[in-house]
VOZAZA-775822 format. One line per 4 residues: for each residue x, y, z of N, C-alpha, C, CB. Coordinates in Angstrom, 3 decimals. Glycine has a CB too. Layout:
BEGIN
X:Y:Z:X:Y:Z:X:Y:Z:X:Y:Z ~ ...
***
This chain:
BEGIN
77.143:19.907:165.185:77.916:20.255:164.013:78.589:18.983:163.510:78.962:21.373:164.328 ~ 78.624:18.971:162.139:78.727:17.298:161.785:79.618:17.641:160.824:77.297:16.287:161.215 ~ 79.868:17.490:159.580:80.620:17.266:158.577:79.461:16.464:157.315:81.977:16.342:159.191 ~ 80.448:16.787:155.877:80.246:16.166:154.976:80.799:15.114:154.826:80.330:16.690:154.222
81.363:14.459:155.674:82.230:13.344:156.236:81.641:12.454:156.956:83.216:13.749:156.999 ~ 80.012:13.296:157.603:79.114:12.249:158.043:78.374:11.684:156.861:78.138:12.768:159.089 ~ 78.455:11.616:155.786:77.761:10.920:155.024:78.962:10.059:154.618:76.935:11.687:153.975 ~ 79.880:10.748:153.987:80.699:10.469:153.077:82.513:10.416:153.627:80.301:11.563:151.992
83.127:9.006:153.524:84.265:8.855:154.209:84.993:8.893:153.256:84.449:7.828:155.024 ~ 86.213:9.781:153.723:87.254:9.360:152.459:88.589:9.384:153.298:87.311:10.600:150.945 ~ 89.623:8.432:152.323:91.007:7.396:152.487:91.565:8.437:153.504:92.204:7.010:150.854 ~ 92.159:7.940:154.500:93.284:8.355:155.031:92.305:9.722:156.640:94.485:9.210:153.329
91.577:9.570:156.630:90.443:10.363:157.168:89.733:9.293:158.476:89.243:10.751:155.730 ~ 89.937:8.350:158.206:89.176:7.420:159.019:88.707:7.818:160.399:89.934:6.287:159.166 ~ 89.141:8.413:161.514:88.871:8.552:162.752:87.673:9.725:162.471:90.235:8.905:163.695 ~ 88.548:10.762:161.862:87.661:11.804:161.796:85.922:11.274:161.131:88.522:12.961:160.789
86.304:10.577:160.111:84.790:10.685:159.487:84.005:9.440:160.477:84.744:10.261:157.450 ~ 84.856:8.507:161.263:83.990:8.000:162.145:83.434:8.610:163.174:84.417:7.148:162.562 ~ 83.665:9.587:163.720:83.355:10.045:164.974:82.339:11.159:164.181:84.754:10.589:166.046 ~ 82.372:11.573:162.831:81.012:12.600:162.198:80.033:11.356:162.065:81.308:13.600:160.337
80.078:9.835:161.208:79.237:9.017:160.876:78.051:8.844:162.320:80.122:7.707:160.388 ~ 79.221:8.859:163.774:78.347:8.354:164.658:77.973:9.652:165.074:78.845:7.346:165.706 ~ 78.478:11.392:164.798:77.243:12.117:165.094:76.370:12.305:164.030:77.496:13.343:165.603 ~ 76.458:11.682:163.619:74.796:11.369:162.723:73.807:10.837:162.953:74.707:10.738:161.756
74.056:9.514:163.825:72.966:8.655:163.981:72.590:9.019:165.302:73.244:7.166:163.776 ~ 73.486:9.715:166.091:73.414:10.259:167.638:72.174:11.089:167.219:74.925:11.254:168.385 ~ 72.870:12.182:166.467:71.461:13.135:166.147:70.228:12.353:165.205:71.996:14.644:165.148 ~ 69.864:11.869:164.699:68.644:11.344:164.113:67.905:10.440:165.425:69.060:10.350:162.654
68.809:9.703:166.292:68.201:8.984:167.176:67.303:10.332:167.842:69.314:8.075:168.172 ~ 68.318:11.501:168.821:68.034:12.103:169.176:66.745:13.350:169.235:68.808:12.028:169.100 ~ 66.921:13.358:167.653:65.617:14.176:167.240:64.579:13.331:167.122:65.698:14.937:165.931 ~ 64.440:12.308:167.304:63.176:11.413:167.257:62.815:11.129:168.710:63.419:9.977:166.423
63.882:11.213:169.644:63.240:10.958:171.262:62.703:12.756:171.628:64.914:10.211:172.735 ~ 63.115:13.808:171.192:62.951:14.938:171.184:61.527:15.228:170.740:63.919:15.459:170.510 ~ 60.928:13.969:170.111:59.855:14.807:169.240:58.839:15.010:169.993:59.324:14.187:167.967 ~ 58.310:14.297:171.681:56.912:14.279:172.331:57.637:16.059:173.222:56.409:12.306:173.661
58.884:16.675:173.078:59.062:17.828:173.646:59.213:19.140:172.595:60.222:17.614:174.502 ~ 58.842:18.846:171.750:59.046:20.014:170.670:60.503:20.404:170.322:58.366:21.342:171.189 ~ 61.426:19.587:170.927:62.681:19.955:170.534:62.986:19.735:169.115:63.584:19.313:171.306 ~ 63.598:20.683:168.192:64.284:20.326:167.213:66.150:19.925:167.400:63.932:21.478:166.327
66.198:18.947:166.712:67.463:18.404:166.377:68.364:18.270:165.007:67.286:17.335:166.741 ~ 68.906:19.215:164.587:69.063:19.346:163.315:71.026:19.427:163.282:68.034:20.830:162.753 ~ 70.899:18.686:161.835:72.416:18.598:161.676:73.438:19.690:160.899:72.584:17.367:160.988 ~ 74.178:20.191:161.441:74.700:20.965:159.985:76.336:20.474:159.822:74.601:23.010:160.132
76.331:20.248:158.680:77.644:19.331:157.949:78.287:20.315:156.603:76.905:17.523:157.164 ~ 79.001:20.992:157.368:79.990:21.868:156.194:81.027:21.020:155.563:80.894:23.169:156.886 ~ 81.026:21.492:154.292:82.233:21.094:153.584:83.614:21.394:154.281:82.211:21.766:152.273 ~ 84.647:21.426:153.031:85.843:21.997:153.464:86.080:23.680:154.422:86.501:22.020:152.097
86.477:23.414:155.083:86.891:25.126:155.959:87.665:24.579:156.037:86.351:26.018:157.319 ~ 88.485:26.054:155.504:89.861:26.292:156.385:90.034:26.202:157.680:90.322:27.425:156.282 ~ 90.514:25.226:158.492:90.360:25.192:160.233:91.529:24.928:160.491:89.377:24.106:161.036 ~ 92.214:24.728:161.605:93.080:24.254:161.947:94.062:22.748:161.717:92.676:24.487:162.755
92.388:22.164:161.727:92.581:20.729:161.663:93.566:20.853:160.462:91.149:19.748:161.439 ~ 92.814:21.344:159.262:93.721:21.381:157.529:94.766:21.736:158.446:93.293:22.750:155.884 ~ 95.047:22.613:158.807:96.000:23.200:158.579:97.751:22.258:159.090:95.544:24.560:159.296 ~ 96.877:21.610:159.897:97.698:20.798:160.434:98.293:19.357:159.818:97.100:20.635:161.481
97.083:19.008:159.237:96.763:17.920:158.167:97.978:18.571:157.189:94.898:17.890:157.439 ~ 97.812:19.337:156.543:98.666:20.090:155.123:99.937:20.463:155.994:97.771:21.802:154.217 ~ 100.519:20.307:157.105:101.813:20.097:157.504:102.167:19.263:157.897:102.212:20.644:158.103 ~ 101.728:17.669:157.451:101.869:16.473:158.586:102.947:16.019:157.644:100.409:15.247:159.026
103.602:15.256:158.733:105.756:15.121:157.834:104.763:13.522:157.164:108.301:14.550:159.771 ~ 104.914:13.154:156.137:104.384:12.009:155.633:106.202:11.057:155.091:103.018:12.574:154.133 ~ 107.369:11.596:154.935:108.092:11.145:154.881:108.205:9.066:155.064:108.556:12.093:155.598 ~ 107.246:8.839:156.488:107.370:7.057:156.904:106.790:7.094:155.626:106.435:6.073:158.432
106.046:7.341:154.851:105.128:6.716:153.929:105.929:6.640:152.339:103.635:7.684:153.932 ~ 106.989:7.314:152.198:107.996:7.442:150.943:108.263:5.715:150.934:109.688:8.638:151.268 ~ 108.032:5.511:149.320:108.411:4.350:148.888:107.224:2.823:149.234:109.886:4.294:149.594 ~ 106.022:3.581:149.648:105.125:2.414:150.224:103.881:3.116:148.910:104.631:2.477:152.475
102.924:1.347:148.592:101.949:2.358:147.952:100.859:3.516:148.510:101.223:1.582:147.302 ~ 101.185:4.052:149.715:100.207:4.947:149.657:100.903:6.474:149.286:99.417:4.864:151.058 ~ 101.792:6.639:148.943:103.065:8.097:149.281:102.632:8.666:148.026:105.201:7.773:149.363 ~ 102.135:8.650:147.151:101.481:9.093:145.672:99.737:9.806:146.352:101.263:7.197:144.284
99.219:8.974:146.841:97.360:9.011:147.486:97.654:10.095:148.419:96.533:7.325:148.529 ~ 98.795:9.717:149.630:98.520:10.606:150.458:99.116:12.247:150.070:99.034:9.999:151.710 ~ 100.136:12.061:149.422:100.670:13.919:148.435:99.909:14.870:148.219:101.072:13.954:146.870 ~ 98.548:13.705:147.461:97.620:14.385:146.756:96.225:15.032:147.645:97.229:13.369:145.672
96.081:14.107:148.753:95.210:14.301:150.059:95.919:15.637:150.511:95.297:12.921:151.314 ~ 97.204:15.657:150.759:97.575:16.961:150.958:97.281:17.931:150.371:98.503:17.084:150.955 ~ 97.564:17.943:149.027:96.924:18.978:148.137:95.637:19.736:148.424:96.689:18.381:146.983 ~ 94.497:18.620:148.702:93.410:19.068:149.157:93.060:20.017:150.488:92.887:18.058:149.206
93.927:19.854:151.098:93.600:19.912:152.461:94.687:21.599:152.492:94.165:18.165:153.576 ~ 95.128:21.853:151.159:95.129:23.276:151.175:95.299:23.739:149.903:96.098:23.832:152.013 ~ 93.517:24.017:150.125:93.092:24.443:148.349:93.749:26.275:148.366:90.595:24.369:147.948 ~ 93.021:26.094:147.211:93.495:27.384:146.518:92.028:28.559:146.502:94.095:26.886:144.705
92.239:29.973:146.859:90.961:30.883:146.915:89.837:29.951:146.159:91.213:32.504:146.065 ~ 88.860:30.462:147.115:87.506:30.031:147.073:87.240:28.150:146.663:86.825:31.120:145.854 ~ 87.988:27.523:147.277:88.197:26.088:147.192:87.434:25.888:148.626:89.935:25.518:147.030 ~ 87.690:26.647:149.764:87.363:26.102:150.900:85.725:27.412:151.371:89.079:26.078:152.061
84.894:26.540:152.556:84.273:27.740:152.658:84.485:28.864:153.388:83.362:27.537:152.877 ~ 84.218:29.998:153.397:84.713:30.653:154.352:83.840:30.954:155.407:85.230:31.652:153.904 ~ 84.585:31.078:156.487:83.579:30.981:157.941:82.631:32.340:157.886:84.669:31.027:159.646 ~ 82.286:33.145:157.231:80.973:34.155:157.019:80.198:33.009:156.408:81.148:35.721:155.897
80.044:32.580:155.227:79.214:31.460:154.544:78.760:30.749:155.631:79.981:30.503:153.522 ~ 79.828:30.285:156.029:78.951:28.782:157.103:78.691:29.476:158.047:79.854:27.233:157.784 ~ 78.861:30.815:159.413:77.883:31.504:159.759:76.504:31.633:159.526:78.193:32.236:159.601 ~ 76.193:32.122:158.131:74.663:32.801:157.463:74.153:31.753:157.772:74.356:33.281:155.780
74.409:29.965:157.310:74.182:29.127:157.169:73.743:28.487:158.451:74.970:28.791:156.526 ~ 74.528:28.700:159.326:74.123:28.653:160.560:73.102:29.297:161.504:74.933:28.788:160.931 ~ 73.243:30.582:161.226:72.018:30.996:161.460:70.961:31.175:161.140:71.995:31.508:161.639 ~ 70.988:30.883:159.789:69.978:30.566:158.950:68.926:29.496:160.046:70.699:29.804:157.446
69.633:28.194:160.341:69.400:27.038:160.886:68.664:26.974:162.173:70.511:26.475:160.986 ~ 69.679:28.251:162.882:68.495:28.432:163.927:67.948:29.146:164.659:68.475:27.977:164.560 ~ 67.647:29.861:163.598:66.359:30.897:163.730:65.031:31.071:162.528:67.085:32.397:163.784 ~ 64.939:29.925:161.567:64.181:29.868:160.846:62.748:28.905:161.768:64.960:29.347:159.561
61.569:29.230:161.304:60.852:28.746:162.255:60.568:27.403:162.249:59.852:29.356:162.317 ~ 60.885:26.414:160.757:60.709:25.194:160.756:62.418:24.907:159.804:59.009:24.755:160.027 ~ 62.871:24.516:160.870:64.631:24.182:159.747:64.028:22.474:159.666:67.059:24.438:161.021 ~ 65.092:22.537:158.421:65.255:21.220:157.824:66.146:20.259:158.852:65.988:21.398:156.336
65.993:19.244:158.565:66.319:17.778:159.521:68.124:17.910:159.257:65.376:15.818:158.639 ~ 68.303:18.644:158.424:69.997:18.629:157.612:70.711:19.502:156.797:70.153:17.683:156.724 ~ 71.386:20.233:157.128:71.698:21.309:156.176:73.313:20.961:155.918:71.357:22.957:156.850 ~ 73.510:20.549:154.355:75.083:20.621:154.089:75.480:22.345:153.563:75.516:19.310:152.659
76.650:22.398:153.940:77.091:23.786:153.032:78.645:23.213:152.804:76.988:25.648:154.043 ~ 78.546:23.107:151.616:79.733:23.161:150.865:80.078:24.116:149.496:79.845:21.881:150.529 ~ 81.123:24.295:149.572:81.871:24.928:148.866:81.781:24.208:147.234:83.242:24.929:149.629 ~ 81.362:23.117:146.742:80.803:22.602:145.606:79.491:21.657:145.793:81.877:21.892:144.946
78.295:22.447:146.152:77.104:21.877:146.547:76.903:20.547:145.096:75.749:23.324:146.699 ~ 77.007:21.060:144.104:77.032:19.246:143.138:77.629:18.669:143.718:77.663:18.873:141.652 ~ 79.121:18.871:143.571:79.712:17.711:143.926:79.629:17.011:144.889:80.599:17.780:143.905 ~ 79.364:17.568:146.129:78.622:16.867:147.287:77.334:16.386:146.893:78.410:17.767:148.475
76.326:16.758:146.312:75.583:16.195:146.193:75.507:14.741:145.328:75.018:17.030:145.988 ~ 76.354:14.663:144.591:76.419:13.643:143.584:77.279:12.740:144.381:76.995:14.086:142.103 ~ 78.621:13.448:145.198:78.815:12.115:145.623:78.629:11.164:147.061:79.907:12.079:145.338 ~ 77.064:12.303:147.634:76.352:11.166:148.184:75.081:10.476:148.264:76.466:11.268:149.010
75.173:10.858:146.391:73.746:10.152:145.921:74.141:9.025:144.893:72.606:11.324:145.111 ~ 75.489:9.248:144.305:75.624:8.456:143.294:75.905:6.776:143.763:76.754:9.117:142.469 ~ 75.825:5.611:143.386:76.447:4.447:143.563:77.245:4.623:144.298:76.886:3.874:142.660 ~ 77.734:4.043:145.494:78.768:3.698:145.944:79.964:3.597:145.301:78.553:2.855:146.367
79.752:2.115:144.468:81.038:1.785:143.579:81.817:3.271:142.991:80.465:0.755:142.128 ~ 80.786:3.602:142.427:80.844:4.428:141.547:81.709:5.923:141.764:79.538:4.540:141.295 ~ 80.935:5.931:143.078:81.880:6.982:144.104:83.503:6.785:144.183:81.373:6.760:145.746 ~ 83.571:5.097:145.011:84.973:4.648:145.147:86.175:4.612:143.732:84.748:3.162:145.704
85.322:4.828:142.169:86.020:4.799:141.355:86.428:6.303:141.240:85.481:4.116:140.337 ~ 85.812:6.880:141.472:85.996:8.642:141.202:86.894:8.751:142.420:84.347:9.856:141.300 ~ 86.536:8.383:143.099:87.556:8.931:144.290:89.112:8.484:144.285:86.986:8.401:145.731 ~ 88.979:7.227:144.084:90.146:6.146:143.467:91.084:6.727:142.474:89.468:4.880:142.667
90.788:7.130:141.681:91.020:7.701:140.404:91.739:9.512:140.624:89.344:7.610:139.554 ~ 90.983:10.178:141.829:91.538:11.480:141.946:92.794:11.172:142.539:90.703:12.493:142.745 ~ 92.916:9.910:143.458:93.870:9.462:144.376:95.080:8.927:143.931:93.356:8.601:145.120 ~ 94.594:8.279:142.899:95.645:7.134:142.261:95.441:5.770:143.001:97.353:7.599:142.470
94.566:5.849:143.733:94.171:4.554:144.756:93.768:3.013:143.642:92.405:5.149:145.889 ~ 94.276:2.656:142.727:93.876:1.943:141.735:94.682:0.624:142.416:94.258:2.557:140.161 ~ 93.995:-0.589:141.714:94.931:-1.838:142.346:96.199:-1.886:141.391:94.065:-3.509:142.324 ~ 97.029:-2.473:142.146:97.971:-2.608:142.022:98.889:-3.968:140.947:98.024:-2.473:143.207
99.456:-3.399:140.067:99.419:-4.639:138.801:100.216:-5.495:139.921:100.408:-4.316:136.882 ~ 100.319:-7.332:139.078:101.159:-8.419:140.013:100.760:-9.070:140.566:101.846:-8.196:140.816
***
C-alpha cells in the first residue's frame, strides 16, 4: 500500500512521502525478481483518506512557526488535511478498489484511487516546474521579495 505521495511529494510532508517514494521502487524492483515465480506485485496508492494520520496532522499546535515564512503555507496545508464532504476518499471506495486489485485475474502494475482522479493525474504527468508553480501558488510558497 503506497500513496499518491509515491509519485508526488508535497511541502511540509517530507518523511512521509519519502518512505511511499522508496515503497515504490521496493515494489517495482520486487515485481521484477517475482517474475520467474508467477508472483504478482502490484501497487495501490490512494489519495486523501480520512485516517488518523490527517487527523492528527489537522491538530498539530504549529504556533513555533507564527511569524516565520512558512506560518501562511503551513495554515493552509492544514486546511487540506481536513477537507470538507466528499474531499477525502472514503474507506468503502478504496476497499472496492482494493479488491478489485486482488482478485482480478491480470491487475495492473498500479492502481491510484483518488478522490480527484484529474487532478492526480495531471499533477503527475504535467512538467515538474510546472507542478511546483501550481503547488507554490495554492501554498503561497512564492519567493520572497528583498
Amino acid at each position: 500500500m503506497s500513496s499518491v505521495g509515491g509519485k508526488t511529494a508535497l511541502p511540509f510532508l517530507s518523511p512521509y512521502v519519502a518512505s511511499k517514494f522508496a515503497l515504490e521502487g521496493v515494489s517495482e524492483s520486487l515485481r521484477r525478481e517475482m517474475l520467474m515465480f508467477g508472483v504478482e506485485v502490484i501497487v495501490i496508492a490512494p489519495g486523501f483518506v480520512s485516517t488518523e494520520m490527517t487527523v492528527k496532522g489537522a491538530g498539530y499546535d504549529l504556533s513555533r512557526y507564527d511569524g516565520t515564512p512558512y506560518a501562511a503555507a503551513l495554515a493552509r496545508v492544514r486546511s487540506f488535511m481536513t477537507p470538507g464532504e466528499g474531499a477525502a476518499l472514503s474507506p468503502e471506495r478504496l476497499g472496492r478498489a482494493i479488491l478489485h486489485a486482488l482478485t482480478t485475474p491480470r491487475p495492473a502494475v498500479r492502481y491510484t484511487v483518488a478522490p480527484n482522479p484529474l487532478q492526480t493525474f495531471l499533477i503527475e504527468h504535467l512538467p515538474k516546474r510546472m507542478v511546483d508553480a501550481m503547488i507554490g501558488g495554492q501554498l503561497g510558497l512564492k519567493p520572497q521579495a528583498g
